[in-house]
Phi, psi and omega in degrees: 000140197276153194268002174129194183255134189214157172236067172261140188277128179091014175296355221263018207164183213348250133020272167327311186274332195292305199274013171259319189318299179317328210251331163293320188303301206272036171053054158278126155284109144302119161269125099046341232244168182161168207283320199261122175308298195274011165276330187292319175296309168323310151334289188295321190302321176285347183260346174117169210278006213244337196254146203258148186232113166227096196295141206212123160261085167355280196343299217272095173346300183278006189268298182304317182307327211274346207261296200267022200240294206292332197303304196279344180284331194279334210223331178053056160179168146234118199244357153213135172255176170200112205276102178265314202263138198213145135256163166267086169352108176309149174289106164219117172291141198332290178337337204244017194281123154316123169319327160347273205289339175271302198315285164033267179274340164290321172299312173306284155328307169281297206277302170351296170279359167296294192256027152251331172274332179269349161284333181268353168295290183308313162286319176280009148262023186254312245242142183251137335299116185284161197134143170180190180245129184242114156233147173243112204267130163269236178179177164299308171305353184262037167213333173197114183340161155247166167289157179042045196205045182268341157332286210314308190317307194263001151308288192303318161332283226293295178305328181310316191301324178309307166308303175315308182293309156315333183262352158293290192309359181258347179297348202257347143308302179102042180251125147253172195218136180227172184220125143246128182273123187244150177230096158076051181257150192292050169251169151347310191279354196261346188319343174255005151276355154271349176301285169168123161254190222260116169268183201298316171259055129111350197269169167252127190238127185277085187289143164274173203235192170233159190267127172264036143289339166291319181301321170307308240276312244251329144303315221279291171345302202278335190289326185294342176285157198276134165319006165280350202208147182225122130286110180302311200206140182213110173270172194183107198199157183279121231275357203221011177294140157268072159252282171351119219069184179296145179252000000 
């Protein structure tokens, strides 16, 4: 028996793609979204005849409606989203960061998954046997800054409030919502933290990393419990990384 219909957002790459892909093995029909079509058709070719590829712009309201239209027209349910796709704020000390670059990451991070989680809130209290799963990749940031990363910083906040409220408003659904803040996991995106990322006291430190096959094994754990059971928060970072402690 199929474990259901998952939705991941930001697939076309890192994170995203390692855990839609994951999720097609353990017999999920996947959807697709994200902004680039032909990375997203890629996916979908590797994950199997089962899986919908749709391009999405988070931001944009009728884009996400147009998103959750195709979803319920193909599979007419949803039992997981998994709120992925994110940007990062370009490294600005508060002062100098340009209104631009926060909205930006707040429209993406924030709001994006705010209105990809009330679409799939909606489907997933309508739809029989009603019910379903909301996960949210946070960060390390959404409990503790990085210097010059206050955009990015107060996005992840923003989802941690998000989480919360959702899994409140969801119980009397049988909807649940978790959240994992992963720390320094090993893609395309993380290459300028080997680079050096920028520490509390002013040095640049070439941080180590993680395999994000632990970050898969650690989605596919939470998306796999019977709705009876939630992980609210779940971190997963790299053991030698300097977070933990004084900055």
């Amino acid at each position: 028996m199929s474990p259901g219909i998952a939705l991941v957002t930001g697939a076309g790459s890192g994170i995203g793609r390692s855990v839609a892909l994951a999720l097609a093995r353990a017999g999920f029909s996947v959807v697709l979204a994200g902004r680039r079509k032909e990375q997203l058709d890629e996916v979908a070719r590797e994950a199997g005849p089962a899986a919908l590829a749709v391009s999405t712009n988070v931001t944009q309201p009728e884009s996400v409606d147009a998103l959750f239209a195709a979803i319920k027209h193909r599979f007419g349910r949803l039992d997981l989203l998994f709120n992925n796709a994110g940007i990062a704020t370009p490294r600005a000390a508060l002062e100098d960061l340009n209104l631009e670059d926060w909205r930006a990451t707040i429209d993406t991070n924030l709001t994006g998954t705010f209105l990809c989680t009330r679409a799939a809130f909606r489907l997933m209290k309508s739809q029989q046997p009603r019910g379903g799963r909301i996960i949210n990749n946070g960060s390390l940031s959404a409990t503790t800054p990085r210097p010059a990363m206050i955009g990015y910083t107060a996005s992840k906040h923003g989802v941690t409030g998000l989480t919360k409220a959702t899994a409140l408003e969801g119980r009397q659904y049988g909807i649940a919502c978790g959240q994992i803040d992963i720390g320094n996991a090993r893609t395309p995106l993380s290459t300028p933290i080997l680079q050096g990322a920028l520490q509390a006291d002013g040095s640049l430190l070439a941080e180590p990393t993680l395999d994000v096959a632990h970050v898969v094994d650690a989605v596919l754990y939470m998306a796999k419990l019977p709705l009876e059971a939630n992980v609210l928060f779940m971190t997963v970072m790299a053991n030698q990384m300097p977070y933990v402690g004084r900055g």
